[in-house]
C-alpha positions in Angstrom: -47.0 -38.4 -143.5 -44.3 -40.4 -142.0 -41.9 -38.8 -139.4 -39.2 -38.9 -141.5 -41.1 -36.7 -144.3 -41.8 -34.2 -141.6 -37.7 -34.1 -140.7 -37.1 -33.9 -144.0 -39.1 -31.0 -144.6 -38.0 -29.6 -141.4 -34.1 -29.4 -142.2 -35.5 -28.5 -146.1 -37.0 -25.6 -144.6 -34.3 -24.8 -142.3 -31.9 -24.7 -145.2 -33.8 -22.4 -147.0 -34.3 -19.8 -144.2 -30.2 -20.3 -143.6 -29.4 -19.8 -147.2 -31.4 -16.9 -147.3 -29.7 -15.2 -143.7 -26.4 -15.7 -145.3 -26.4 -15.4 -148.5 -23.6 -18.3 -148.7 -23.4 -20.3 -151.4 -22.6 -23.4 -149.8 -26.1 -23.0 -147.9 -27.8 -22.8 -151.5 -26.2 -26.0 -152.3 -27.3 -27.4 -149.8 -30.7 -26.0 -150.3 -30.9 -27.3 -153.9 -29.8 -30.6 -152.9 -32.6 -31.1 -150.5 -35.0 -30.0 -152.5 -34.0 -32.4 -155.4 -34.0 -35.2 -152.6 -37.3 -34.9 -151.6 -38.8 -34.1 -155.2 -37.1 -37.4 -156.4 -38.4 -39.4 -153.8 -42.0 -38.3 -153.4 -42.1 -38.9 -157.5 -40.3 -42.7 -156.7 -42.8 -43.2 -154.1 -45.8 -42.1 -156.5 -44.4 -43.7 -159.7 -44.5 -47.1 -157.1 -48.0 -46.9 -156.6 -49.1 -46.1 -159.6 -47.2 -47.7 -161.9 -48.6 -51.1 -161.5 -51.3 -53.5 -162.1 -53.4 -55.5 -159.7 -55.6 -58.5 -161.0 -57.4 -60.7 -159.1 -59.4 -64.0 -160.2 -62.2 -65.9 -157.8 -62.4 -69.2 -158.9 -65.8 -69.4 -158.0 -68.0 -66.6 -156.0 -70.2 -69.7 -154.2 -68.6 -72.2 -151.7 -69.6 -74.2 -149.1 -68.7 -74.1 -145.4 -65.5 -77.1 -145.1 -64.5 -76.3 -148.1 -61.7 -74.1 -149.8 -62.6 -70.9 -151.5 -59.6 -70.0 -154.1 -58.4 -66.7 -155.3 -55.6 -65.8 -158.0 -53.5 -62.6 -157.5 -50.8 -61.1 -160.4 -49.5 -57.9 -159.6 -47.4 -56.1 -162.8 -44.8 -53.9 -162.6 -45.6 -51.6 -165.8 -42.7 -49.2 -165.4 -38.9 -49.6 -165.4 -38.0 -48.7 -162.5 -37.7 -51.2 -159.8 -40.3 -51.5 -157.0 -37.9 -51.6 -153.7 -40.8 -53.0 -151.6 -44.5 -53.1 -152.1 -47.2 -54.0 -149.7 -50.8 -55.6 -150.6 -53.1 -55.2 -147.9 -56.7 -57.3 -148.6 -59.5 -55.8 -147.0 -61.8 -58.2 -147.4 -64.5 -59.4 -144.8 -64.6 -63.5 -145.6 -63.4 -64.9 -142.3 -59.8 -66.6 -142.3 -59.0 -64.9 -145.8 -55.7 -62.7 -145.6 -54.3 -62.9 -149.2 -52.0 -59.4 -147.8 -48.4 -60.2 -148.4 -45.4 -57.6 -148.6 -43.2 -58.5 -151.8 -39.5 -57.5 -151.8 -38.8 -56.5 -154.8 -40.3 -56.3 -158.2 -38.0 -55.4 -161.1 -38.8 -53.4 -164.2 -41.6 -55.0 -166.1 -41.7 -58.1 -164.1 -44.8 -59.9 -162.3 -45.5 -62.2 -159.1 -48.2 -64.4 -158.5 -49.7 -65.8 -155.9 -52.7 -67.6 -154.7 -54.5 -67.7 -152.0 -57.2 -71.2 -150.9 -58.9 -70.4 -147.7 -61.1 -72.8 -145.9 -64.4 -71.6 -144.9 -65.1 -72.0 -141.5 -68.7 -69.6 -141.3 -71.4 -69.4 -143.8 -72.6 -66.0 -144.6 -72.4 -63.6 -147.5 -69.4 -61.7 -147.8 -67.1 -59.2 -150.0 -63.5 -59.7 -151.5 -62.0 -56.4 -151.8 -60.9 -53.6 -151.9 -57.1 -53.3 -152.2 -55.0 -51.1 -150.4 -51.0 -50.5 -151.7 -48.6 -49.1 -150.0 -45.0 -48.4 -151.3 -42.1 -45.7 -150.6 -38.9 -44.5 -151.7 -35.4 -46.1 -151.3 -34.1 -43.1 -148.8 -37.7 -43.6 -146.7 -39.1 -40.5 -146.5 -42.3 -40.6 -148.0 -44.8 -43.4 -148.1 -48.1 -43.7 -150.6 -51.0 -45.6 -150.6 -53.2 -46.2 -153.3 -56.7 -47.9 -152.9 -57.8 -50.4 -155.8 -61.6 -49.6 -154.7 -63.4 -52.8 -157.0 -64.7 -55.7 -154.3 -66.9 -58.6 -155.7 -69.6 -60.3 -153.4 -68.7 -64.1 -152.5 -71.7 -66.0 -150.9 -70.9 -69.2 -148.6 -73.0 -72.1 -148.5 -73.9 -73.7 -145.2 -72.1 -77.6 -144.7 -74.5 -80.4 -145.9 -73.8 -84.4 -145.1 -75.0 -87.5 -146.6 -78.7 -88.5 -145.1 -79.7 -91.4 -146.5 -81.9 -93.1 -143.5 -84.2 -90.0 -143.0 -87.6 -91.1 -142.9 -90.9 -88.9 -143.7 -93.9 -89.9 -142.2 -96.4 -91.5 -145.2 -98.2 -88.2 -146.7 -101.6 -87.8 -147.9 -101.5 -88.8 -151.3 -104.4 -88.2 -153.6 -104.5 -91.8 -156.1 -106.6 -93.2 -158.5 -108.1 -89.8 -160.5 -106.4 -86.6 -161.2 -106.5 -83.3 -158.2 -108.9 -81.3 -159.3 -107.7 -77.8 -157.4 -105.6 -75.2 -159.3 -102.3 -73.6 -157.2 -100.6 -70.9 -158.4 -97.2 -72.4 -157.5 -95.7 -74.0 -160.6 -95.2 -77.7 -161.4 -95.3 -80.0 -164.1 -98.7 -81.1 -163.9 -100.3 -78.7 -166.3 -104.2 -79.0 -166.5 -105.0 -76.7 -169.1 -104.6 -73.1 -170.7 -106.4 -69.5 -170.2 -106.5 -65.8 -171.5 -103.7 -63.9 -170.2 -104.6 -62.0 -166.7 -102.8 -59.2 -165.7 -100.3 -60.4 -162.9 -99.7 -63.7 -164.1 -96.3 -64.6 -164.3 -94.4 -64.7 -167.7 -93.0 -68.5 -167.3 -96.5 -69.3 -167.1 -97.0 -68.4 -171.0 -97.8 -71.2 -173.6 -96.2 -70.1 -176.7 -98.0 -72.4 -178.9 -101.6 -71.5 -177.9 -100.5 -68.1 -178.1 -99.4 -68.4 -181.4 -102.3 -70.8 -182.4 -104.9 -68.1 -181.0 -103.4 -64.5 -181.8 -103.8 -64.0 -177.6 -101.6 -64.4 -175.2 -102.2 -67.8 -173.5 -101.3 -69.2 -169.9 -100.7 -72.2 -168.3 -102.9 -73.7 -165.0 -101.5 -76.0 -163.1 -102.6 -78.7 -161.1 -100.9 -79.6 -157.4 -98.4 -82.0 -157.9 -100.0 -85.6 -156.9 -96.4 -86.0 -154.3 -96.3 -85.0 -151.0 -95.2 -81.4 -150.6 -92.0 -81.4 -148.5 -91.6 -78.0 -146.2 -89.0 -77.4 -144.1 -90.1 -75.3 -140.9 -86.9 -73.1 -139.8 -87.2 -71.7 -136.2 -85.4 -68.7 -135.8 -87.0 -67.3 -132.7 -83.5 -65.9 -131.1 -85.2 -66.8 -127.3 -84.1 -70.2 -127.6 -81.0 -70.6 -129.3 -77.8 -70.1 -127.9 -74.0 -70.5 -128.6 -70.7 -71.0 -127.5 -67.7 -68.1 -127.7 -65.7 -69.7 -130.9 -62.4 -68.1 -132.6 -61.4 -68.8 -135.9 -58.5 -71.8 -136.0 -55.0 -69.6 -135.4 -57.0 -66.8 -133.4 -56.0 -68.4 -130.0 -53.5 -71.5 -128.8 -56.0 -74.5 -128.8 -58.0 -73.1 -132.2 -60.9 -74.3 -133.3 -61.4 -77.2 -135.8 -63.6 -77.4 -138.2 -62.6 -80.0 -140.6 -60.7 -82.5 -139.6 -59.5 -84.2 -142.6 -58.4 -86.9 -141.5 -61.7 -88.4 -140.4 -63.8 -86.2 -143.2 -66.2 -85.6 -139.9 -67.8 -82.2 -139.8 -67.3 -80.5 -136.5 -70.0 -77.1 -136.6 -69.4 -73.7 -134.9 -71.3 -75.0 -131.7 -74.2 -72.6 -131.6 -78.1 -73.6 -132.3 -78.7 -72.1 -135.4 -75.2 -73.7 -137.1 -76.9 -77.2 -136.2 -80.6 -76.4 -137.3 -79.2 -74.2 -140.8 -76.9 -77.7 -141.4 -79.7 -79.9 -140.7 -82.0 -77.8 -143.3 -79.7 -78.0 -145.9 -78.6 -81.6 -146.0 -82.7 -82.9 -145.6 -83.2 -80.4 -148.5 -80.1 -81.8 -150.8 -81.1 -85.3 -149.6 -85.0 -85.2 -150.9 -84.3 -82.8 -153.6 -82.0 -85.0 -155.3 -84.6 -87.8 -154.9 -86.5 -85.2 -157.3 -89.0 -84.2 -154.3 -90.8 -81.2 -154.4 -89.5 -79.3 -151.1 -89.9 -75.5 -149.7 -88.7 -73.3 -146.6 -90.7 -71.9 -144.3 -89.2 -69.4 -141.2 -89.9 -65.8 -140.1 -86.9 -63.6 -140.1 -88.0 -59.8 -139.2 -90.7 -60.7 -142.0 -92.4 -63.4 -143.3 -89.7 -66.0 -145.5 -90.8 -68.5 -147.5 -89.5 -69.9 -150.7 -92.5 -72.5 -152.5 -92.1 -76.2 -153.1 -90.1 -76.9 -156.3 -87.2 -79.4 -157.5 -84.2 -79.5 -159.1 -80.8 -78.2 -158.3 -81.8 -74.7 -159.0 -84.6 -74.7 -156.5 -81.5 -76.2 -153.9 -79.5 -73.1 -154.4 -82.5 -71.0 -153.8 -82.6 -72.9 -150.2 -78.6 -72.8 -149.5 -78.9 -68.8 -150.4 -81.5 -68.0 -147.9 -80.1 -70.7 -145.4 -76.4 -68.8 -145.5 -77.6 -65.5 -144.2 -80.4 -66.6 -141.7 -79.4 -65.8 -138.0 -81.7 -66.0 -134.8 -83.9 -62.9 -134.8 -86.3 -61.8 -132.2 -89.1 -63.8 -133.8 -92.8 -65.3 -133.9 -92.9 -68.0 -131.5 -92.8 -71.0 -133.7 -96.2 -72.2 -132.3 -97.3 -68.9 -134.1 -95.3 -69.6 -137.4 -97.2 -72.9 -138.1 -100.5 -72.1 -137.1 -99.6 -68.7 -139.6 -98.5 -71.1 -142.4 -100.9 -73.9 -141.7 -103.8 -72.7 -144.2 -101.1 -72.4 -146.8 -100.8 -75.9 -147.2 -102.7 -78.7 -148.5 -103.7 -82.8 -146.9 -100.4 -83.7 -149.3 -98.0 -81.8 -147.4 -95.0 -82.8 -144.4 -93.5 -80.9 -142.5 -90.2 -80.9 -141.3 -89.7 -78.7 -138.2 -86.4 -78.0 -137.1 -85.9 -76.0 -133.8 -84.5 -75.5 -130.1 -87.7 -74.6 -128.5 -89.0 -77.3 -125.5 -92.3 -75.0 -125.5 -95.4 -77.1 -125.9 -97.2 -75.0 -127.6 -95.7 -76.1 -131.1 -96.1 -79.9 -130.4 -99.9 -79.2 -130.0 -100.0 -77.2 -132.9 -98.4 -80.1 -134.8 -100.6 -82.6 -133.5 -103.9 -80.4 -134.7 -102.3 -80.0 -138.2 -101.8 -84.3 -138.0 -105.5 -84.3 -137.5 -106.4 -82.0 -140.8 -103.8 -84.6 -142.8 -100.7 -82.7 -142.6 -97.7 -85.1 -141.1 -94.7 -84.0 -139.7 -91.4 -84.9 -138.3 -89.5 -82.3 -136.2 -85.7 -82.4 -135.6 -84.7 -80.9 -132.5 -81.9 -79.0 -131.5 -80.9 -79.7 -128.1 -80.2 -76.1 -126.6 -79.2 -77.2 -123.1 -76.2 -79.1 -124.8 -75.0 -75.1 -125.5 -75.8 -72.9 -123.0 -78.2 -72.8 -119.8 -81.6 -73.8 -121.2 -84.6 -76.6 -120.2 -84.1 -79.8 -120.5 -85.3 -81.7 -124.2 -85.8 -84.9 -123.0 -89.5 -83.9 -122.2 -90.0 -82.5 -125.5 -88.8 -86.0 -127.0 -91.3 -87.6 -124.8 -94.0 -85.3 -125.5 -93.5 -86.1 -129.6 -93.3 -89.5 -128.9 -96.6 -89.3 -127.1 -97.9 -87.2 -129.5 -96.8 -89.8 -132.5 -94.4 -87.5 -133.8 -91.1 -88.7 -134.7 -88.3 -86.9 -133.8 -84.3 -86.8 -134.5 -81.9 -85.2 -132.1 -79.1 -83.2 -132.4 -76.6 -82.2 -129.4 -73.6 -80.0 -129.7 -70.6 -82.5 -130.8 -73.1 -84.9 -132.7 -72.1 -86.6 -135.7 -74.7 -84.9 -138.4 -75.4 -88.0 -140.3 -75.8 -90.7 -137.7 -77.9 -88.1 -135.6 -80.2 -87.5 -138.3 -79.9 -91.1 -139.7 -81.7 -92.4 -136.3 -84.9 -91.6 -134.6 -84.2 -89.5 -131.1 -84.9 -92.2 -127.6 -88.1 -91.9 -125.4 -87.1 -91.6 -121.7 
């Protein structure tokens, strides 16, 4: 309780003990009065926090990192009596989002509205809610809070530019007669139909063999005849590194990451920010050029989500992309050579990481020898924090006939990944 309920019970109390000493009916009276004081005014203060109604609307519960996540409030005053003051306190965790406001006074059945747009400056998952209010009575004696418990997840999408001179190395494409080799990964080559088995998946069934038959029937498919696009994540936490950041406002030269008035996306400057960014926009790129592309990385556990297209199998990427975060990690060397019997002659890779370890180049250039191509964008760590040098990597890629892009803290997404990194 406030110190003012405490005094107030305090000289109620005192009263009392007076009143009953004396016997004095002017003690009594004062007694009663007291006691009517505080009964009205802890009831005000209730009646205050319960009688109203909180509603809040998400516009959407997905955004994107530079851009504004909206949310509706309408608090109701379902009673007569007037609210004095009433405070919203928002206790939710999505960085830069502080929809609390005090509001003045709310008459007798009235409402305020208000909404909220914050931008979002870190991708992540996150949680709107709860709700705590807080009200009290005119004299100030007691204060109440009620806590509006319901929270609803919000999930934020990591930044993706326009690509459009990102170049794949030519893949290994099977022409001239149909693959002949069955994968359990869906597509839309379908070869032909079996007997149910158990374990297959339901989307797999072919409802009009099924019905033709009387048995439940299943589709084989064929690899798809394009090159299989897979995005390699590194997220061995011993070579990334960051810089200390503050969310814009938290300090006197804040941090900007949207400048609007040259649309130019200026990242969190840590490695991962870069390499998650650089994921997503190759994957929205290829994807919308209807490209069959996957992710590949090792988190505490194996990751992987399997080559697909369309938009749905994008939001499957940007979901997994907005909660990675360096981990300690297999080596990435280790993560190839792991994934390597997994794919097939028609696949490229795209590795994407802040390592200057050989070890990884040479595993690239063995899986260049079974077929597989790849092209690696690297993250240039030393641009961050203490850490080797890249420039050798670049020249050992180069000598290795591995293309490579480049991307140093600062760069311009796009143009960095529109233009093949320089050999020293």
């Amino acid at each position: 309780m406030r110190p003012s309920a405490w005094i107030a019970l305090l000289l109620w109390l005192l009263s009392l003990l007076l009143a009953l000493n004396s016997g004095r009916d002017l003690l009594y009276n004062i007694f009663y009065m007291l006691t009517v004081i505080l009964v009205g005014s802890w009831f005000w203060a209730w009646a205050n926090v319960n009688g109203i109604r909180l509603s809040r609307v998400t516009r959407a519960r997905r955004s994107q990192v530079g851009k504004i996540a909206e949310e509706h409030f309408e608090i109701s005053n379902r009673s007569r009596l007037p609210k004095l003051w009433l405070e919203i306190r928002d206790h939710s965790t999505l960085p830069g989002h502080y929809p609390s406001r005090v509001i003045s006074s709310l008459g007798g059945k009235k409402k305020h509205l208000w909404v909220r747009r914050t931008r979002c400056y870190r991708r992540g998952e996150y949680r709107l809610g709860p709700i705590t209010l807080r009200s009290g009575d005119p004299l100030g004696i007691f204060e109440l809070t009620r806590v509006i418990p319901q929270t609803r997840p919000i999930i934020v999408y990591p930044a993706t530019v326009d690509i459009h001179q990102f170049h794949l190395p030519a893949g290994q494409m099977p022409g001239g007669e149909a693959t002949r080799r069955r994968t359990h990964y869906l597509s839309s080559h379908v070869s032909t139909v079996r007997e149910y088995a158990p374990g297959d998946s339901f989307n797999r069934i072919h409802w009009r063999s099924t019905a033709r038959t009387g048995r439940i029937m299943v589709k084989e498919f064929e690899l798809d005849p394009t090159s299989d696009l897979w995005l390699a994540l590194d997220l061995d936490a011993t070579y990334h590194r960051a810089q200390p950041w503050m969310l814009p406002g938290d300090t006197e030269r804040p941090a900007v990451l949207w400048n609007d008035t040259d649309s130019r996306l200026e990242l969190i400057p840590a490695t991962i920010e870069y390499a998650v960014t650089a994921a997503a926009s190759i994957a929205r790129r290829f994807i919308s050029e209807k490209r069959s592309v996957g992710l590949i990385t090792h988190t505490l556990h194996r990751t992987i989500i399997p080559c697909d297209r369309g938009q749905r199998q994008l939001q499957k990427i940007l979901e997994l992309l907005a909660v990675l975060d360096p981990v300690p990690s297999l080596p990435f060397d280790r993560l190839l050579s792991v994934e390597s019997p997994f794919l097939s002659r028609s696949s490229i890779i795209i590795a994407i990481t802040p390592s200057t370890e050989p070890s990884w180049i040479a595993t690239l250039r063995e899986l260049s020898r079974r077929g597989i191509q790849s092209t690696v964008v690297l993250i240039a760590a030393d641009s961050f924090g203490p850490a080797p040098a890249h420039q050798k990597t670049v020249n050992a890629l180069w000598a290795s006939a591995i293309p490579v892009y480049l991307l140093r803290r600062g760069d311009d997404i796009a143009a960095a990944l529109s233009n093949y990194a320089t050999p020293s």
